[in-house]
KETIPA-176505 format. One record per residue: residue number from 0; z, y negated, x negated of N, C-alpha, C in turn; residue in one letter. Coordinates in Angstrom, 2 decimals, padded with zeros to 5 digits. Atoms other than C-alpha are relative to their C-alpha. Layout:
BEGIN
{i=NUM n_w=Z n_v=Y n_u=X ca_w=Z ca_v=Y ca_u=X c_w=Z c_v=Y c_u=X aa=A}
...
***
This chain:
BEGIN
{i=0 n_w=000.46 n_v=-000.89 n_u=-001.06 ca_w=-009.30 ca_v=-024.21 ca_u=007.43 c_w=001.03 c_v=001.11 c_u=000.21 aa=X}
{i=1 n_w=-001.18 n_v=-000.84 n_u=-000.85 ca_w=-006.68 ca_v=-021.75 ca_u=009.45 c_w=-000.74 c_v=001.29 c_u=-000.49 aa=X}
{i=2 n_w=000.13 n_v=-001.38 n_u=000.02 ca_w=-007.09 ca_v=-018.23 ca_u=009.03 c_w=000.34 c_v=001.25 c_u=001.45 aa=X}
{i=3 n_w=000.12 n_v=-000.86 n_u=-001.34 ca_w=-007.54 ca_v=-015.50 ca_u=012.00 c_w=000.73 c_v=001.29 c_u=-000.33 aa=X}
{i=4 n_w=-000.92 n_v=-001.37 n_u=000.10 ca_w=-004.60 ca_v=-012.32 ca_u=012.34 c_w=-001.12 c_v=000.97 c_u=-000.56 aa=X}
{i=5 n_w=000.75 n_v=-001.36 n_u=000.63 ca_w=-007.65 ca_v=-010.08 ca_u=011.61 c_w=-000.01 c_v=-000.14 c_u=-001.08 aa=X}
{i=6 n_w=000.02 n_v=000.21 n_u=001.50 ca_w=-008.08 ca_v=-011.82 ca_u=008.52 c_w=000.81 c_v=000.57 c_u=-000.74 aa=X}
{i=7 n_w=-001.47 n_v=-000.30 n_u=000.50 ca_w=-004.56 ca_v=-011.60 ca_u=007.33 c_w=-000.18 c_v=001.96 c_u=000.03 aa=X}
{i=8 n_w=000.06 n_v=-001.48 n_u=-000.15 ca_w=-004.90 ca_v=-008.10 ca_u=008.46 c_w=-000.71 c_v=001.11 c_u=-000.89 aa=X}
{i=9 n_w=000.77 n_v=-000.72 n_u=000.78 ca_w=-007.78 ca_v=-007.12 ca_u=006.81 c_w=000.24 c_v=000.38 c_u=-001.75 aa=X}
{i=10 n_w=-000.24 n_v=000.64 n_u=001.12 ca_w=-006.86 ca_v=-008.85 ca_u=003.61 c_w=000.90 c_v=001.21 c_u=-000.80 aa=X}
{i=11 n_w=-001.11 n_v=-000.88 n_u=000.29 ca_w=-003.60 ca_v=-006.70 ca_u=003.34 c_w=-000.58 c_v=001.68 c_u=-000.15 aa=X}
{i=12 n_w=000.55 n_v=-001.01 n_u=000.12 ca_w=-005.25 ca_v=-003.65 ca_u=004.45 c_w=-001.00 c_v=000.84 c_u=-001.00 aa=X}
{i=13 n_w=000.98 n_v=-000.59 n_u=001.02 ca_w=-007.70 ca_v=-003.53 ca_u=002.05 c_w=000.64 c_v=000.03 c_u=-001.70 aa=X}
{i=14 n_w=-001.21 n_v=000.37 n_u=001.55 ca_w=-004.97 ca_v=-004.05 ca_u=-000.86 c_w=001.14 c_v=001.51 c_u=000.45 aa=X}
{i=15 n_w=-000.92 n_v=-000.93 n_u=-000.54 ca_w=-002.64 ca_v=-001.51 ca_u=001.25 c_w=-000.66 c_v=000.68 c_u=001.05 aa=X}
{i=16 n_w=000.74 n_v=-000.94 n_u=-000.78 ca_w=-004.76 ca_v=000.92 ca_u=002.66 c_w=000.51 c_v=000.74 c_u=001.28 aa=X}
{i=17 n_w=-000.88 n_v=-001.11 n_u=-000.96 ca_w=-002.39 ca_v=003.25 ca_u=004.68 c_w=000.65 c_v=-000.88 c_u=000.46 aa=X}
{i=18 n_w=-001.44 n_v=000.80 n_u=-000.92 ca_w=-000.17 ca_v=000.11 ca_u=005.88 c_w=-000.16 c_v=-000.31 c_u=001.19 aa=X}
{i=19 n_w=000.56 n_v=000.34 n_u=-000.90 ca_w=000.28 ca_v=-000.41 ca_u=008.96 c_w=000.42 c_v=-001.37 c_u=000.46 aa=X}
{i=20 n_w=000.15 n_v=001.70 n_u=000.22 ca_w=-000.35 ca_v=-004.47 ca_u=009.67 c_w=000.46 c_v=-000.49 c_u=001.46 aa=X}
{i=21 n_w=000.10 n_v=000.12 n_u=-001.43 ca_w=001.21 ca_v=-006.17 ca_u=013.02 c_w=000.32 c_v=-001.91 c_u=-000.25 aa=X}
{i=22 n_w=-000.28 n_v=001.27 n_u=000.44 ca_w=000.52 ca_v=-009.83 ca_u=012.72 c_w=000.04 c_v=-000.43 c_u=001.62 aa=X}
{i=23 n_w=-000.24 n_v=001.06 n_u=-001.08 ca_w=001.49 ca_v=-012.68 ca_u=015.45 c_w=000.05 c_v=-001.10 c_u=-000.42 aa=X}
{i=24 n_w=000.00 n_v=001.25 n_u=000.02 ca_w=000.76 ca_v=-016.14 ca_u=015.48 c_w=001.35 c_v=-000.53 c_u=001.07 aa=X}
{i=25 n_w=-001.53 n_v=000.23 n_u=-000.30 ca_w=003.91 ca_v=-017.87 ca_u=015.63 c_w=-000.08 c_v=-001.52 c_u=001.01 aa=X}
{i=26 n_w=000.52 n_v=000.95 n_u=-000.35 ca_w=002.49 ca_v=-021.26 ca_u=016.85 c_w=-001.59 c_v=-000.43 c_u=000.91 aa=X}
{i=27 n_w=000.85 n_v=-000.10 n_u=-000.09 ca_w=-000.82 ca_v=-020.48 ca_u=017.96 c_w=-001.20 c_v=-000.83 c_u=-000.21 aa=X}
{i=28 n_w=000.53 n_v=000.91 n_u=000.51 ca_w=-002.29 ca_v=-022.71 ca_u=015.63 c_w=-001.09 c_v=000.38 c_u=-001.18 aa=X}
{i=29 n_w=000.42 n_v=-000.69 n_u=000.80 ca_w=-003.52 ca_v=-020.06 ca_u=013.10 c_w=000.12 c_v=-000.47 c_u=-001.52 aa=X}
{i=30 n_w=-001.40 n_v=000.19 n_u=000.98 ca_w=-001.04 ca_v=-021.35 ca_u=010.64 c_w=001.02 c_v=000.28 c_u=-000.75 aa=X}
{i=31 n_w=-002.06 n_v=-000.41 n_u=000.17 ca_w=002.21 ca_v=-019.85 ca_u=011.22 c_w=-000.05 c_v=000.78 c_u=000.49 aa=X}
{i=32 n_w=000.15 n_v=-001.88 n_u=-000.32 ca_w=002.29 ca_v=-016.06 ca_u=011.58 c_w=001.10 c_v=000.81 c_u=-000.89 aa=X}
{i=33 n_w=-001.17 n_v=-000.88 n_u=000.59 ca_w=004.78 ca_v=-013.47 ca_u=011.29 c_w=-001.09 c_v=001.29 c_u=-000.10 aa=X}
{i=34 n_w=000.93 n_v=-001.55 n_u=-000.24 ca_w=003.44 ca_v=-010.29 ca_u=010.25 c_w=000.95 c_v=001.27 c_u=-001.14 aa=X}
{i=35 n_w=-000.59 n_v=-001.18 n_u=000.41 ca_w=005.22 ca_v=-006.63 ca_u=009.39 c_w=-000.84 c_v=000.88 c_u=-000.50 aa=X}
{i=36 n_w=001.39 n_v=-000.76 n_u=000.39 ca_w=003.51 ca_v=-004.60 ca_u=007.44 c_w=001.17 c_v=001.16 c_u=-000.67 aa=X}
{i=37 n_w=-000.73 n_v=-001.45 n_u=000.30 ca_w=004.77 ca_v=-000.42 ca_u=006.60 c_w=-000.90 c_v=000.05 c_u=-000.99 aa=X}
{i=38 n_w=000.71 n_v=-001.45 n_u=000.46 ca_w=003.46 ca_v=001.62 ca_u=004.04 c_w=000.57 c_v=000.72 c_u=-001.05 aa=X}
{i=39 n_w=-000.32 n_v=-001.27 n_u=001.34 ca_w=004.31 ca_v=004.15 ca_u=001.48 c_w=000.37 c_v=-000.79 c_u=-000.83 aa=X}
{i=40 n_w=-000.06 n_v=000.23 n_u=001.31 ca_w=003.78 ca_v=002.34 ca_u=-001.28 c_w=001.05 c_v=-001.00 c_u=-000.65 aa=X}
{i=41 n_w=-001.39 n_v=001.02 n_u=000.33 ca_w=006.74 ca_v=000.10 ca_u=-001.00 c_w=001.22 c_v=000.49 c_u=-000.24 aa=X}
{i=42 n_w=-001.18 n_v=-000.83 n_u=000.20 ca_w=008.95 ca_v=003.28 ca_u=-001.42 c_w=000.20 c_v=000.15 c_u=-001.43 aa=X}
{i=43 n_w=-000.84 n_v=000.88 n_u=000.99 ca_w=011.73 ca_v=002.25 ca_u=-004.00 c_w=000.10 c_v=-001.28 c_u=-000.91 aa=X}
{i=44 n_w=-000.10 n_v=001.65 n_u=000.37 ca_w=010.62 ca_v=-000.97 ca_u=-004.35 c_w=000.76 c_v=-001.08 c_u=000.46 aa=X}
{i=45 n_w=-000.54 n_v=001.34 n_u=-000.95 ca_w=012.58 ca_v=-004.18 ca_u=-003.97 c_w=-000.62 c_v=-000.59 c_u=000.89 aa=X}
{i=46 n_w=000.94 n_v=001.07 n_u=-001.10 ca_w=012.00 ca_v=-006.44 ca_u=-000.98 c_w=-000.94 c_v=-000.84 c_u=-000.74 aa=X}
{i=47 n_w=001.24 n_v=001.22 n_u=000.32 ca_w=010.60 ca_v=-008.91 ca_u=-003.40 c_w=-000.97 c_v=000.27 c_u=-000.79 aa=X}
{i=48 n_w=001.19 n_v=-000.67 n_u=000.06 ca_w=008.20 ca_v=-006.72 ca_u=-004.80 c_w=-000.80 c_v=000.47 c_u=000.81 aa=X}
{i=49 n_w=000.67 n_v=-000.04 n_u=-001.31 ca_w=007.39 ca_v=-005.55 ca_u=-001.47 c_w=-001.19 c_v=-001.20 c_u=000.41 aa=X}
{i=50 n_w=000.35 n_v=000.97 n_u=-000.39 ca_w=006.53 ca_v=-008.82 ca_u=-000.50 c_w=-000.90 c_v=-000.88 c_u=-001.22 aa=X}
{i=51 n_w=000.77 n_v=000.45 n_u=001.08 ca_w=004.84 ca_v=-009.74 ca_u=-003.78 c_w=-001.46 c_v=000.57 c_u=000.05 aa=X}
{i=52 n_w=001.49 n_v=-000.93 n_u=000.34 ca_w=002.21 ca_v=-006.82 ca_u=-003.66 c_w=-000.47 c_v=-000.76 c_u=002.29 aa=X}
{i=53 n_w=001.10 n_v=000.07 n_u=-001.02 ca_w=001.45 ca_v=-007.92 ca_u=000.31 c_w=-000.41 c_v=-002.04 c_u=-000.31 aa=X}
{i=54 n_w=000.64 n_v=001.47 n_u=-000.03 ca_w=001.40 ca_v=-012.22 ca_u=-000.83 c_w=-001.44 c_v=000.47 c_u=-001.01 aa=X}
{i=55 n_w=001.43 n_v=-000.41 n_u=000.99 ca_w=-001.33 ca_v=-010.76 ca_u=-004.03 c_w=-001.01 c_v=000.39 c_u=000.49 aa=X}
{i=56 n_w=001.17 n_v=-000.13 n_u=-000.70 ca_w=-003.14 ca_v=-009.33 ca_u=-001.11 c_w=-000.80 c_v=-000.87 c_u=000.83 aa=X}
{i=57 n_w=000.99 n_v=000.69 n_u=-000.67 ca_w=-004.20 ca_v=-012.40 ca_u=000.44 c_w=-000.11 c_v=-001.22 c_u=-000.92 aa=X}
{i=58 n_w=000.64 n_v=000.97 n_u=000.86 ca_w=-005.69 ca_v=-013.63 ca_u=-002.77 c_w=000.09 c_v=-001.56 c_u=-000.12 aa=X}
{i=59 n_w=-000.04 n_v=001.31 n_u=-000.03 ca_w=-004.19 ca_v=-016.92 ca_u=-003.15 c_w=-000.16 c_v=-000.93 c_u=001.35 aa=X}
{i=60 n_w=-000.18 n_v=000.64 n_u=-001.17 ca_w=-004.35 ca_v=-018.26 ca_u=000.17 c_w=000.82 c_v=-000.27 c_u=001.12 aa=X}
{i=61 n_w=-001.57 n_v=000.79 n_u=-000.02 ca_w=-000.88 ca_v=-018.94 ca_u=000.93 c_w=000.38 c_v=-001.16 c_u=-000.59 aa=X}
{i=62 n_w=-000.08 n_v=001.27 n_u=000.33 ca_w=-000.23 ca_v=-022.53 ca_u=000.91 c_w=-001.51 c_v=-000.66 c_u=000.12 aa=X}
{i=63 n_w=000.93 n_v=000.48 n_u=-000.02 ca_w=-003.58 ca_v=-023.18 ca_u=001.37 c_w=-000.77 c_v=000.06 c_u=001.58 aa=X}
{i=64 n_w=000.76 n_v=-000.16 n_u=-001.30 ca_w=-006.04 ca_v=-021.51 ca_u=004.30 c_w=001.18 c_v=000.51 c_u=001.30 aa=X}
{i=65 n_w=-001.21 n_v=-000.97 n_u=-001.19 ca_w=-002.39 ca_v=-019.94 ca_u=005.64 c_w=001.27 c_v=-000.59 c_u=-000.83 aa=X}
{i=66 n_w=-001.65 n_v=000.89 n_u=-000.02 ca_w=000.47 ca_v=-022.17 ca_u=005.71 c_w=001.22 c_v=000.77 c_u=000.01 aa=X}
{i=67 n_w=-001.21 n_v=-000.46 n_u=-000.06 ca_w=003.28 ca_v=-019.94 ca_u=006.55 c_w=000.14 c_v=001.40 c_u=000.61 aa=X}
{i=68 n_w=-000.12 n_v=-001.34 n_u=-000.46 ca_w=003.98 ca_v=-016.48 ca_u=006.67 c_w=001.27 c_v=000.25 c_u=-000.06 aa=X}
{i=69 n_w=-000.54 n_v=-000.89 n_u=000.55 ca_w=006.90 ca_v=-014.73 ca_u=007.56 c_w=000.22 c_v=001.73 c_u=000.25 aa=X}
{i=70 n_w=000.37 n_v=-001.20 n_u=000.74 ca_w=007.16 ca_v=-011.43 ca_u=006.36 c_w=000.94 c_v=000.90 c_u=000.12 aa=X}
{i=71 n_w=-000.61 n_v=-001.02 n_u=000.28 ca_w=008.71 ca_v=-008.17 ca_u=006.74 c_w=-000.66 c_v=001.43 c_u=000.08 aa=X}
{i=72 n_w=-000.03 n_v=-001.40 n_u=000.87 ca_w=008.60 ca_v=-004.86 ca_u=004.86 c_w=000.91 c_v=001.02 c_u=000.02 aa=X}
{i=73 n_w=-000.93 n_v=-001.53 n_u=-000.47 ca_w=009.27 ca_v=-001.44 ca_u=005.47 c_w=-000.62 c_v=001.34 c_u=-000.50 aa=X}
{i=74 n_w=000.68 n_v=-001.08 n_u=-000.14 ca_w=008.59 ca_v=001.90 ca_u=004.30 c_w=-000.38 c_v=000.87 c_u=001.13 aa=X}
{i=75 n_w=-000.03 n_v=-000.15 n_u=-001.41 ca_w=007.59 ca_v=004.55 ca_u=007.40 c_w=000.84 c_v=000.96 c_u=000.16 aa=X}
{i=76 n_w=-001.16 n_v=-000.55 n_u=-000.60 ca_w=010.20 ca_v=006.34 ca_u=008.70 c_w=-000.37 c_v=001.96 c_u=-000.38 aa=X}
***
């Protein structure tokens, strides 16, 4: 079963409170989504910690209900 941008959204959000989440379906298949996500808490972290603490936020469901994300990370300006 596919997963819905709010989902993704929520998922993150509620793991990264203050981030701010901008997902797009890349295919519009609810599949394949790019999504950018800001927040604080990624300040002096590596990218692939970045990107570690937002895959941990959608509890295992990468590779599974959500095929393909890609991903970019940013602190906010």
């Amino acid at each position: 079963m596919a997963m819905s941008a709010s989902e993704i959204e929520a998922l993150i959000k509620a793991a990264l409170p203050d981030a701010r989440v901008i997902i797009e379906d890349l295919a519009g298949d609810g599949d394949h989504y790019a999504a950018t996500v800001i927040s604080e808490r990624f300040r002096g972290l590596p990218r692939v910690k970045q990107h570690q603490l937002v895959y941990d936020a959608l509890r295992g469901r990468m590779g599974g209900e959500l095929h393909a994300l890609a991903l970019q990370t940013s602190v906010p300006d």
